[in-house]
DSSP file (Angstrom, degrees, kcal/mol; ACC not computed):
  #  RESIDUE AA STRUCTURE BP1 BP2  ACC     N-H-->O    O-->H-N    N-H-->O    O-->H-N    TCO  KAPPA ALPHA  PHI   PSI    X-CA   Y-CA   Z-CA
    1    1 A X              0   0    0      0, 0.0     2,-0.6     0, 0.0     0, 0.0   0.000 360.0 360.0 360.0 -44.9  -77.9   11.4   82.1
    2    2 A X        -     0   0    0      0, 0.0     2,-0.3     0, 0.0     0, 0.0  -0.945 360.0-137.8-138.9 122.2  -78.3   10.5   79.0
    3    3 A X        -     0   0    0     -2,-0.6     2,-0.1     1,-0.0     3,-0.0  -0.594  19.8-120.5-100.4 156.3  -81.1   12.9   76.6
    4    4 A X        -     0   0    0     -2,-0.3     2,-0.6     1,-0.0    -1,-0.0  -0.306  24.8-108.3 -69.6 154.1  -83.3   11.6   74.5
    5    5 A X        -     0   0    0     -2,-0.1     2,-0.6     2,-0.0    -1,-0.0  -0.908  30.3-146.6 -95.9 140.6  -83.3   12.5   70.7
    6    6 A X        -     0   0    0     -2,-0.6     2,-0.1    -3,-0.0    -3,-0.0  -0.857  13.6-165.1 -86.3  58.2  -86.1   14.6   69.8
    7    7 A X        -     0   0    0     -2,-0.6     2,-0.6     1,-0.1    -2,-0.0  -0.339  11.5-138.1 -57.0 121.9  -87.5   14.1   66.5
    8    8 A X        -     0   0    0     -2,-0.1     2,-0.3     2,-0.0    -1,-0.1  -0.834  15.9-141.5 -91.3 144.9  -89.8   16.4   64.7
    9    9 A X        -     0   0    0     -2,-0.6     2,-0.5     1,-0.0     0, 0.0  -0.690   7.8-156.8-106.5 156.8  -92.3   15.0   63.2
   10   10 A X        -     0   0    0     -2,-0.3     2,-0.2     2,-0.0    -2,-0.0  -0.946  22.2-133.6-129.9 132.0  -93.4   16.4   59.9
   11   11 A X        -     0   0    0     -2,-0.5     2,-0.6     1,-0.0     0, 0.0  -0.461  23.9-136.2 -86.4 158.9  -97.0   15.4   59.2
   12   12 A X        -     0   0    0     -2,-0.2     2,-0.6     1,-0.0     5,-0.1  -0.818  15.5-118.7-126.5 105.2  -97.3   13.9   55.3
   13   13 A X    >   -     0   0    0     -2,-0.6     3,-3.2     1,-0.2     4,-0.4  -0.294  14.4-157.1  23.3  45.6 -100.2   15.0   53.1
   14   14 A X  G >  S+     0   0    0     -2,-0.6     3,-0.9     1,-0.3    -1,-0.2   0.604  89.5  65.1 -69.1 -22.8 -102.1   12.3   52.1
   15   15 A X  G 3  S+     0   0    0      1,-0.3    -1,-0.3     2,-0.2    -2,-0.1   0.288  94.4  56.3 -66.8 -11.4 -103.3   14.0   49.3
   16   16 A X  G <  S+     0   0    0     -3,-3.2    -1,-0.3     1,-0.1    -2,-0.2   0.490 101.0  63.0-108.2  -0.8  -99.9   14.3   47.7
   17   17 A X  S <  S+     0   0    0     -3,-0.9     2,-0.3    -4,-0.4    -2,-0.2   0.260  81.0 109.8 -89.8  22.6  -99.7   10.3   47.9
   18   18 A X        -     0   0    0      1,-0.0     2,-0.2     0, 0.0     3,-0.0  -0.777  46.1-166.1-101.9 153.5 -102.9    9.5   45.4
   19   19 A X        -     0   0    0     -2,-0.3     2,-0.2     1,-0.0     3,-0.1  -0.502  31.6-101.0 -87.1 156.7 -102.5    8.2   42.3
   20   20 A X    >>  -     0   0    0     -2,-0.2     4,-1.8     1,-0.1     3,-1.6  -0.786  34.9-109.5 -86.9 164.4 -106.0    8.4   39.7
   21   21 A X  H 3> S+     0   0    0      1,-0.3     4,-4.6    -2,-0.2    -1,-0.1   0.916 118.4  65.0 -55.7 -64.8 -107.8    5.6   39.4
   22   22 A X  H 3> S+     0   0    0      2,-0.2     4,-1.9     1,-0.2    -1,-0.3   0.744 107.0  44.5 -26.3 -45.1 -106.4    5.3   35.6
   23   23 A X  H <> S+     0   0    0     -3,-1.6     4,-0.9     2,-0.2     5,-0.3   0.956 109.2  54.4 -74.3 -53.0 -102.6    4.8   37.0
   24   24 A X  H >X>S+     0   0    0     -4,-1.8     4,-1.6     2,-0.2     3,-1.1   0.912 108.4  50.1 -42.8 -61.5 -103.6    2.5   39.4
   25   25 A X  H >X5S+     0   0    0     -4,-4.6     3,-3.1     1,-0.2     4,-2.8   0.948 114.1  38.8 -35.4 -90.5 -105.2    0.5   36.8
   26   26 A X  H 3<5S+     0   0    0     -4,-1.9    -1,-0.2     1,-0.3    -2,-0.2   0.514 109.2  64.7 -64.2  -0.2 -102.2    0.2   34.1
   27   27 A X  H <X5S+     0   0    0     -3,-1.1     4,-2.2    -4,-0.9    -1,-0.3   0.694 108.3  39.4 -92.7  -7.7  -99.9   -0.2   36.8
   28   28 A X  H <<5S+     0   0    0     -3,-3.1    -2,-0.2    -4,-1.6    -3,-0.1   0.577 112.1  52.8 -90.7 -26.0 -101.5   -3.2   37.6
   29   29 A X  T  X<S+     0   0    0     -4,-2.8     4,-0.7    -5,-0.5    -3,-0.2   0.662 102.3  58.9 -99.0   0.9 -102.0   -4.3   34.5
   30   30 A X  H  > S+     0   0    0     -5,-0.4     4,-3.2     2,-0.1    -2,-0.2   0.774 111.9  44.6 -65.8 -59.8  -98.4   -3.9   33.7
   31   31 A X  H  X S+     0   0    0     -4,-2.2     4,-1.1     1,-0.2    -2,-0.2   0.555 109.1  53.0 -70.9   9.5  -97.8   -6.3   36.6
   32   32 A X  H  4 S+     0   0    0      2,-0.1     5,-0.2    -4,-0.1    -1,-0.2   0.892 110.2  52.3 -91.3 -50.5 -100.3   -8.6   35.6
   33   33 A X  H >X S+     0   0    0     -4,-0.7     3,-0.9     2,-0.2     4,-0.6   0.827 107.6  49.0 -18.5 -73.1  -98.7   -8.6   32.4
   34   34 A X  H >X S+     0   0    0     -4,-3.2     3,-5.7     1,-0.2     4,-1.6   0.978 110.8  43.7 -42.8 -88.0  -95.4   -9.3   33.5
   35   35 A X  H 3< S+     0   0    0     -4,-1.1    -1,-0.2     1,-0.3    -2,-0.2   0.172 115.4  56.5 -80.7  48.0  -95.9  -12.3   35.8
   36   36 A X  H <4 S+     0   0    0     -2,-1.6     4,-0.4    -3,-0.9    -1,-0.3   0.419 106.2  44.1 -90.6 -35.7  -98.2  -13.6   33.1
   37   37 A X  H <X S+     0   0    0     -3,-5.7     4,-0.7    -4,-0.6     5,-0.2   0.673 119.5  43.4-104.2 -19.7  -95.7  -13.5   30.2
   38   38 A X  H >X S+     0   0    0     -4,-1.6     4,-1.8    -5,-0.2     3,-1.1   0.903 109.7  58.5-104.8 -17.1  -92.8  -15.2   32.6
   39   39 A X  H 34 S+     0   0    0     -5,-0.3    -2,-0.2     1,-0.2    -1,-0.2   0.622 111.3  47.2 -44.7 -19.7  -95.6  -17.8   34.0
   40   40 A X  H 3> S+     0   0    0     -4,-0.4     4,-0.7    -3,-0.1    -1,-0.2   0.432 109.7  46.7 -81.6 -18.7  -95.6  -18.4   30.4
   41   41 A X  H <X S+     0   0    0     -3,-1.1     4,-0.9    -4,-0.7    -2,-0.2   0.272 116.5  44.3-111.4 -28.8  -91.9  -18.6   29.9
   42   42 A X  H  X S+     0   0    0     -4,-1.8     4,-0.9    -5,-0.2    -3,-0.2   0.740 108.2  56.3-109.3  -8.1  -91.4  -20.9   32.9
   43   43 A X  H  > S+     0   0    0     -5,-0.4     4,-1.4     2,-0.1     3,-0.2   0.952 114.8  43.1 -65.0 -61.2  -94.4  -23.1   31.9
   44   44 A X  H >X S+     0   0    0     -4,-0.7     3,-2.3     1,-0.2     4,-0.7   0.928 113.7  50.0 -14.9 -90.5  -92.4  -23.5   28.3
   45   45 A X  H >< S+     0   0    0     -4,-0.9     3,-1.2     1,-0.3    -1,-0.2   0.759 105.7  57.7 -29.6 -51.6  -89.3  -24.0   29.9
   46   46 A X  H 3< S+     0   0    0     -4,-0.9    -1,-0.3     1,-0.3    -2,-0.2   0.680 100.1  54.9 -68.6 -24.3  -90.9  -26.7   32.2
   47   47 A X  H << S-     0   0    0     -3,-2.3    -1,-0.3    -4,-1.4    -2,-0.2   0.789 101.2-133.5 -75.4 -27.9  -92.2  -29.2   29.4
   48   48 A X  S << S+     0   0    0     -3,-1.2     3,-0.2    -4,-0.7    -3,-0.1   0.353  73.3 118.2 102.3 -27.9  -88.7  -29.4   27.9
   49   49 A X        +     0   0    0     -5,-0.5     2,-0.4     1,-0.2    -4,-0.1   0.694  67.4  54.0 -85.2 -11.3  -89.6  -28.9   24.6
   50   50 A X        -     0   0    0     -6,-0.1     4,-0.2     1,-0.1    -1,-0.2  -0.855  69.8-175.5 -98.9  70.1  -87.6  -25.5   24.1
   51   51 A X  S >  S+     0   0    0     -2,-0.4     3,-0.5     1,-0.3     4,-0.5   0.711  77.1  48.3 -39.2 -38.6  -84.0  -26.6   25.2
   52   52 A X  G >> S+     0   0    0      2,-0.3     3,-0.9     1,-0.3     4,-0.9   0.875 109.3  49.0 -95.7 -42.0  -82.4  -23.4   24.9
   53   53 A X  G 34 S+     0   0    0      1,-0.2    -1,-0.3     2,-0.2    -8,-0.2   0.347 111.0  55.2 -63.6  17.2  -85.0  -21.4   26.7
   54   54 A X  G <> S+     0   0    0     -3,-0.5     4,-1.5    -4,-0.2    -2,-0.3   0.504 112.3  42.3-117.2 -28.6  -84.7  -24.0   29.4
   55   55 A X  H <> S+     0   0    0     -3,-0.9     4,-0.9    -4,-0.5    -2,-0.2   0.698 112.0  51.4 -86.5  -8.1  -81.1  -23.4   29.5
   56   56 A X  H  X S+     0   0    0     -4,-0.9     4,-0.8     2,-0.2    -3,-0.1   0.612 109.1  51.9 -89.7 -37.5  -81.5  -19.8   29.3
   57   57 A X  H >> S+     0   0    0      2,-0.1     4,-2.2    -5,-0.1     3,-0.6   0.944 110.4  52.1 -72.1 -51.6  -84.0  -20.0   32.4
   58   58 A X  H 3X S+     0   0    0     -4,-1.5     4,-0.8     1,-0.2     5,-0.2   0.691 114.6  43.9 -60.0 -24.3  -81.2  -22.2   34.5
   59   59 A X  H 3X S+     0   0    0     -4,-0.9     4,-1.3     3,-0.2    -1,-0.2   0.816 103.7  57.0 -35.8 -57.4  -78.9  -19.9   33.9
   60   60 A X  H <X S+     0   0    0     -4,-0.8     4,-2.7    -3,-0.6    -2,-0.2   0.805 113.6  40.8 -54.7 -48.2  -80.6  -17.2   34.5
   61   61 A X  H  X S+     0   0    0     -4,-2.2     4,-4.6     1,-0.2     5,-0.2   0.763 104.1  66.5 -69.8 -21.1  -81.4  -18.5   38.1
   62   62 A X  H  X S+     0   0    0     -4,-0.8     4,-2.2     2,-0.2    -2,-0.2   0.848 113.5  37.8 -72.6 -38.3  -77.8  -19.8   38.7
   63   63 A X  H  X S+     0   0    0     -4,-1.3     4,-0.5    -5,-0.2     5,-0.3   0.961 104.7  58.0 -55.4 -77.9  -77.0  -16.1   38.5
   64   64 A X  H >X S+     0   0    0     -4,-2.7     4,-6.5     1,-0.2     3,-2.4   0.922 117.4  40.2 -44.8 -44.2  -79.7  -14.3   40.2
   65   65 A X  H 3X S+     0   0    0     -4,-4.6     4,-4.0     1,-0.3    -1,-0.2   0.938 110.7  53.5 -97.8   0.1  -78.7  -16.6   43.4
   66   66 A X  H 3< S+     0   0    0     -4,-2.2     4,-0.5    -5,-0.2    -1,-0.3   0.649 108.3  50.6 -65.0   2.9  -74.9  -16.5   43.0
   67   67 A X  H <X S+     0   0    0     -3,-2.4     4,-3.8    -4,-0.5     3,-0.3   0.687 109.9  59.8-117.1 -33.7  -75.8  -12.5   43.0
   68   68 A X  H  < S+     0   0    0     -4,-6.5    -2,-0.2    -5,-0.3    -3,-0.1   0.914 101.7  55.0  -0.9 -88.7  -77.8  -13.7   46.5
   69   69 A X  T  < S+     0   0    0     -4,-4.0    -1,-0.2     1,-0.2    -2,-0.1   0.608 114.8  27.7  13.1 -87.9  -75.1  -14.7   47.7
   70   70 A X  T  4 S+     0   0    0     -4,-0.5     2,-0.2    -3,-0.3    -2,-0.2   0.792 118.6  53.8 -89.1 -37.0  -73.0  -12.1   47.6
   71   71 A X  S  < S-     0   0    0     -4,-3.8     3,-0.1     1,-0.1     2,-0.0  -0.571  78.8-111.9 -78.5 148.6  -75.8   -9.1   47.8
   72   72 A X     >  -     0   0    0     -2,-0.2     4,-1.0     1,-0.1     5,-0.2  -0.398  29.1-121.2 -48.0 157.8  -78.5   -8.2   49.9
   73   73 A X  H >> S+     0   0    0      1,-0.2     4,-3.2     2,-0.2     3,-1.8   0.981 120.2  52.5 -70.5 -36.8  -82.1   -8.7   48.2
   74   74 A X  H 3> S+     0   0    0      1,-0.3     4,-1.4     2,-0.2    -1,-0.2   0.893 105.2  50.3 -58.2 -29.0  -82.2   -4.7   49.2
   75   75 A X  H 3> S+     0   0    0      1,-0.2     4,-1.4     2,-0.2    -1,-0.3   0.802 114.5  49.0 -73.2 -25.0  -78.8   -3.8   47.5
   76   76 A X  H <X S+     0   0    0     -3,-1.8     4,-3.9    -4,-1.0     5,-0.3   0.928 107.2  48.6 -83.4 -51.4  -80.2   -5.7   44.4
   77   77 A X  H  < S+     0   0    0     -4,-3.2     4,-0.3    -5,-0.2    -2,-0.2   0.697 111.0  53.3 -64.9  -2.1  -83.5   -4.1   44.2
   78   78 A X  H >< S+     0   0    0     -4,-1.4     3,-1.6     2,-0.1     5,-0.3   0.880 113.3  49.9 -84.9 -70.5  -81.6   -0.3   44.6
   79   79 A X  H >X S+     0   0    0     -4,-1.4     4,-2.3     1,-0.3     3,-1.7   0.800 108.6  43.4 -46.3 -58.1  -79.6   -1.4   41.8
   80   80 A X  T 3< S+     0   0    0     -4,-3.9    -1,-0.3     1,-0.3    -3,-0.1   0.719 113.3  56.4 -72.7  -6.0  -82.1   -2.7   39.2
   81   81 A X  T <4 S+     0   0    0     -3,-1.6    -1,-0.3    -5,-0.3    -2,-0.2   0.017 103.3  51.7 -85.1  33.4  -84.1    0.2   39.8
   82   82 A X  T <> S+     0   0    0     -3,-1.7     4,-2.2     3,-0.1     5,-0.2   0.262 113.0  45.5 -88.6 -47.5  -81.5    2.3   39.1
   83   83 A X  T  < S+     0   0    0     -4,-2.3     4,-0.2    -5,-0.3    -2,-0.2   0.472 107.7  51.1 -82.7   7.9  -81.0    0.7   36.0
   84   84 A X  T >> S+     0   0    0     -5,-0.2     4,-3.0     2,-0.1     3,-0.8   0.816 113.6  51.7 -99.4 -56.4  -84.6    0.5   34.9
   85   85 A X  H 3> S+     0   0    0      1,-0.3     4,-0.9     2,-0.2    -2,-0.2   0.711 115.6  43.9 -60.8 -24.9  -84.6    4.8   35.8
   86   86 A X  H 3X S+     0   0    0     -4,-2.2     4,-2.0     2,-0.2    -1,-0.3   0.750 112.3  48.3 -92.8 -12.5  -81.4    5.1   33.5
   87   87 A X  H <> S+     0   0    0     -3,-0.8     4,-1.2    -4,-0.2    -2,-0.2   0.760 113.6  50.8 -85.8 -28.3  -82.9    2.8   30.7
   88   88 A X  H  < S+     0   0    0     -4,-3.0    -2,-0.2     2,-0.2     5,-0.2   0.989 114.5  45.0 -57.9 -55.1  -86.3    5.0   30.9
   89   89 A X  H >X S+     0   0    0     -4,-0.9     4,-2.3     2,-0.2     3,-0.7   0.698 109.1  50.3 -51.9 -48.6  -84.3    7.9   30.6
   90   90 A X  H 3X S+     0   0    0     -4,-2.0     2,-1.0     1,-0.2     4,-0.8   0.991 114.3  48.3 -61.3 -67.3  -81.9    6.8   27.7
   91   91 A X  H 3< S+     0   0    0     -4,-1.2    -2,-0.2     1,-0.3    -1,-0.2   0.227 111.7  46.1 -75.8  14.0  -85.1    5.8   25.7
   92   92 A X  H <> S+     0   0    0     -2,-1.0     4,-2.5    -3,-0.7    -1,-0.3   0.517 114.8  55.3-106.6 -50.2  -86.8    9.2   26.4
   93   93 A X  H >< S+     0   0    0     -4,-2.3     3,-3.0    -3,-0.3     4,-0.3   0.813 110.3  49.3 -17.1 -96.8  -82.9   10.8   25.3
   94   94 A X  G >< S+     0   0    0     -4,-0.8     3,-1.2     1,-0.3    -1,-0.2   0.582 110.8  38.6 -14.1 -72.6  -83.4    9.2   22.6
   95   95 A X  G 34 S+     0   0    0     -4,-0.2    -1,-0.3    -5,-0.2    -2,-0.2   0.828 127.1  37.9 -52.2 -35.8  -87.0   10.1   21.3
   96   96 A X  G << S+     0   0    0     -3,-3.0    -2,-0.2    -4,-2.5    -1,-0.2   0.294  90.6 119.6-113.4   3.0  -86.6   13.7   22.4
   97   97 A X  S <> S-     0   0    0     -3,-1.2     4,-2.8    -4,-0.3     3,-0.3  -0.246  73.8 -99.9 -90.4-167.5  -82.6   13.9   21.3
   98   98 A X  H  > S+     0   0    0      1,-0.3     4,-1.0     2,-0.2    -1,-0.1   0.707 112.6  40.8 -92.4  -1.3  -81.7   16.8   18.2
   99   99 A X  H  > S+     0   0    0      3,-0.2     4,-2.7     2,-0.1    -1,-0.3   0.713 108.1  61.0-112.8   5.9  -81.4   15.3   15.1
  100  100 A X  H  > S+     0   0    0     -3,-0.3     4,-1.3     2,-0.2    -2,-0.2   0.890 109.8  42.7 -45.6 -48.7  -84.2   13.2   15.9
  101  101 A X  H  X S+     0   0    0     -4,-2.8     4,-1.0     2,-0.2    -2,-0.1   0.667 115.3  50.5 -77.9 -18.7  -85.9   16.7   16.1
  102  102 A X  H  < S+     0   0    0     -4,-1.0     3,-0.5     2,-0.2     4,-0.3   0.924 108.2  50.7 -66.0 -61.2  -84.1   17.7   12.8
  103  103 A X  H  X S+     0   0    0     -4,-2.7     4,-1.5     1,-0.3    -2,-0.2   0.682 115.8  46.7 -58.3 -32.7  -85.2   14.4   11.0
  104  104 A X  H  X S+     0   0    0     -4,-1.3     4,-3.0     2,-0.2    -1,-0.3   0.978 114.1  43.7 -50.3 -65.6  -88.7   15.5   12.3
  105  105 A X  H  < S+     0   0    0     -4,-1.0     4,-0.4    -3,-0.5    -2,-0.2   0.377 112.7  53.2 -83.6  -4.6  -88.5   19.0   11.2
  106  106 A X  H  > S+     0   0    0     -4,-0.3     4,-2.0     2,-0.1    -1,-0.3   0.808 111.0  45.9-101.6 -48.3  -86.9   17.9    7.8
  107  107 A X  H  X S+     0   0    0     -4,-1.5     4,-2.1     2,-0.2    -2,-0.2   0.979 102.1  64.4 -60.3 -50.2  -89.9   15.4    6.9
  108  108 A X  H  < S+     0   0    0     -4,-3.0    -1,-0.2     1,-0.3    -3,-0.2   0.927 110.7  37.9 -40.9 -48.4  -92.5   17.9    8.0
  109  109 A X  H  4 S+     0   0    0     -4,-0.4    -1,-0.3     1,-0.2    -2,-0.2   0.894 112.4  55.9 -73.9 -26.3  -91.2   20.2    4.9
  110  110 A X  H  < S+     0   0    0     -4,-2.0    -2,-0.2     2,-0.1    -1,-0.2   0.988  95.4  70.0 -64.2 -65.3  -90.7   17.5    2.7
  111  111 A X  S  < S-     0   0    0     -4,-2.1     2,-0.5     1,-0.1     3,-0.0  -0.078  88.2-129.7 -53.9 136.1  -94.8   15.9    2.9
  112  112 A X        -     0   0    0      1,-0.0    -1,-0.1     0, 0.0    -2,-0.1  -0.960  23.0-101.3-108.6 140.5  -96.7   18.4    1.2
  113  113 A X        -     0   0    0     -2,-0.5    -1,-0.0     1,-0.1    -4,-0.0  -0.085  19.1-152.9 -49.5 137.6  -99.8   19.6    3.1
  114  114 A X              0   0    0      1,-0.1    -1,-0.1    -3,-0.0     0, 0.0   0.957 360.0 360.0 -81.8 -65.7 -103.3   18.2    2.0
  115  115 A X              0   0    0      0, 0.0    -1,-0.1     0, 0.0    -2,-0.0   0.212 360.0 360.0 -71.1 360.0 -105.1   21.4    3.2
Protein backbone atom coordinates (compact mmCIF):
# COMPACT_ATOMS: atom_id res chain seq x y z
CA UNK A 1 0.00 0.00 0.00
CA UNK A 2 1.94 2.52 0.96
CA UNK A 3 6.04 2.47 -0.56
CA UNK A 4 8.68 3.22 1.33
CA UNK A 5 11.12 6.18 0.45
CA UNK A 6 14.30 4.95 -0.71
CA UNK A 7 17.20 7.04 0.20
CA UNK A 8 20.56 6.75 -1.34
CA UNK A 9 23.02 6.96 0.71
CA UNK A 10 26.10 8.78 -0.31
CA UNK A 11 29.13 7.51 1.79
CA UNK A 12 31.26 10.82 3.16
CA UNK A 13 35.04 10.86 3.00
CA UNK A 14 36.42 11.14 6.17
CA UNK A 15 39.39 12.44 4.81
CA UNK A 16 37.74 15.57 3.52
CA UNK A 17 36.52 16.26 7.25
CA UNK A 18 40.26 16.68 8.96
CA UNK A 19 41.43 19.61 10.06
CA UNK A 20 45.73 19.83 10.93
CA UNK A 21 46.60 19.62 14.13
CA UNK A 22 47.61 23.55 13.97
CA UNK A 23 43.75 24.56 13.31
CA UNK A 24 42.56 22.42 15.76
CA UNK A 25 44.84 24.08 18.14
CA UNK A 26 43.99 27.94 17.51
CA UNK A 27 40.53 27.09 17.17
CA UNK A 28 40.61 26.09 20.58
CA UNK A 29 42.56 28.57 21.74
CA UNK A 30 40.28 31.09 20.21
CA UNK A 31 37.53 29.55 22.40
CA UNK A 32 39.49 29.38 25.34
CA UNK A 33 40.11 32.90 24.75
CA UNK A 34 36.70 33.92 24.44
CA UNK A 35 35.01 32.33 27.54
CA UNK A 36 38.12 33.58 29.44
CA UNK A 37 37.83 37.28 28.53
CA UNK A 38 33.79 37.22 29.27
CA UNK A 39 34.54 35.04 32.66
CA UNK A 40 36.44 38.04 33.20
CA UNK A 41 33.84 40.47 32.28
CA UNK A 42 31.17 38.77 34.35
CA UNK A 43 33.59 38.32 37.30
CA UNK A 44 33.99 42.49 37.00
CA UNK A 45 30.49 42.92 36.56
CA UNK A 46 29.75 40.67 39.71
CA UNK A 47 31.80 42.77 42.41
CA UNK A 48 29.88 45.88 41.51
CA UNK A 49 32.59 47.96 41.30
CA UNK A 50 32.17 48.90 37.46
CA UNK A 51 28.48 50.17 37.36
CA UNK A 52 28.20 50.70 33.88
CA UNK A 53 29.60 47.41 32.73
CA UNK A 54 27.20 45.87 35.23
CA UNK A 55 24.49 47.66 33.56
CA UNK A 56 25.75 46.92 30.18
CA UNK A 57 25.92 43.03 31.22
CA UNK A 58 21.98 43.24 32.49
CA UNK A 59 21.07 44.55 29.52
CA UNK A 60 22.71 42.66 27.52
CA UNK A 61 20.99 39.51 29.01
CA UNK A 62 17.50 41.26 29.23
CA UNK A 63 17.86 41.15 25.44
CA UNK A 64 19.43 38.02 24.58
CA UNK A 65 16.23 36.31 26.51
CA UNK A 66 13.54 38.69 25.20
CA UNK A 67 15.19 37.53 21.68
CA UNK A 68 14.49 33.77 23.49
CA UNK A 69 11.37 34.44 23.63
CA UNK A 70 10.44 35.20 20.45
CA UNK A 71 13.29 32.92 18.47
CA UNK A 72 14.34 29.56 18.52
CA UNK A 73 18.01 29.13 20.00
CA UNK A 74 18.55 27.51 16.28
CA UNK A 75 17.08 30.59 14.38
CA UNK A 76 19.49 32.67 16.51
CA UNK A 77 22.54 30.75 15.99
CA UNK A 78 21.79 30.79 11.82
CA UNK A 79 21.55 34.37 12.24
CA UNK A 80 24.73 35.36 14.21
CA UNK A 81 26.58 33.21 12.11
CA UNK A 82 25.49 34.88 9.23
CA UNK A 83 26.47 37.92 10.61
CA UNK A 84 29.88 36.90 11.91
CA UNK A 85 30.44 35.36 7.79
CA UNK A 86 29.32 38.91 6.54
CA UNK A 87 31.51 40.84 9.16
CA UNK A 88 34.64 38.40 8.05
CA UNK A 89 33.96 39.23 4.64
CA UNK A 90 33.48 43.10 4.96
CA UNK A 91 36.84 43.23 6.90
CA UNK A 92 38.57 41.02 4.14
CA UNK A 93 36.59 43.73 1.47
CA UNK A 94 38.11 45.97 3.11
CA UNK A 95 41.86 44.93 3.33
CA UNK A 96 41.90 43.59 -0.25
CA UNK A 97 39.44 46.62 -1.69
CA UNK A 98 41.23 49.06 -4.76
CA UNK A 99 42.42 52.09 -3.37
CA UNK A 100 43.58 50.30 -0.62
CA UNK A 101 45.69 48.56 -3.34
CA UNK A 102 46.40 52.06 -4.96
CA UNK A 103 47.50 53.50 -1.50
CA UNK A 104 49.76 50.33 -1.43
CA UNK A 105 51.02 50.71 -4.83
CA UNK A 106 51.58 54.54 -4.34
CA UNK A 107 53.77 54.09 -1.04
CA UNK A 108 55.77 51.38 -2.60
CA UNK A 109 57.12 54.15 -5.23
CA UNK A 110 57.32 56.73 -2.87
CA UNK A 111 59.98 54.58 -0.03
CA UNK A 112 63.07 54.51 -1.88
CA UNK A 113 64.72 50.95 -2.11
CA UNK A 114 67.73 50.24 0.32
CA UNK A 115 69.21 47.66 -2.12
Amino acid sequence: MYKSSTRKVVPVDPLEWQISQDTACNIVARVANTVGAAKSVLRVAATGHDKRLFLRVVVCLYFLAALGRIMSGVTIAYAGLCLFCLSRLFQSSDRNSVLNRRNREILERETPSEF
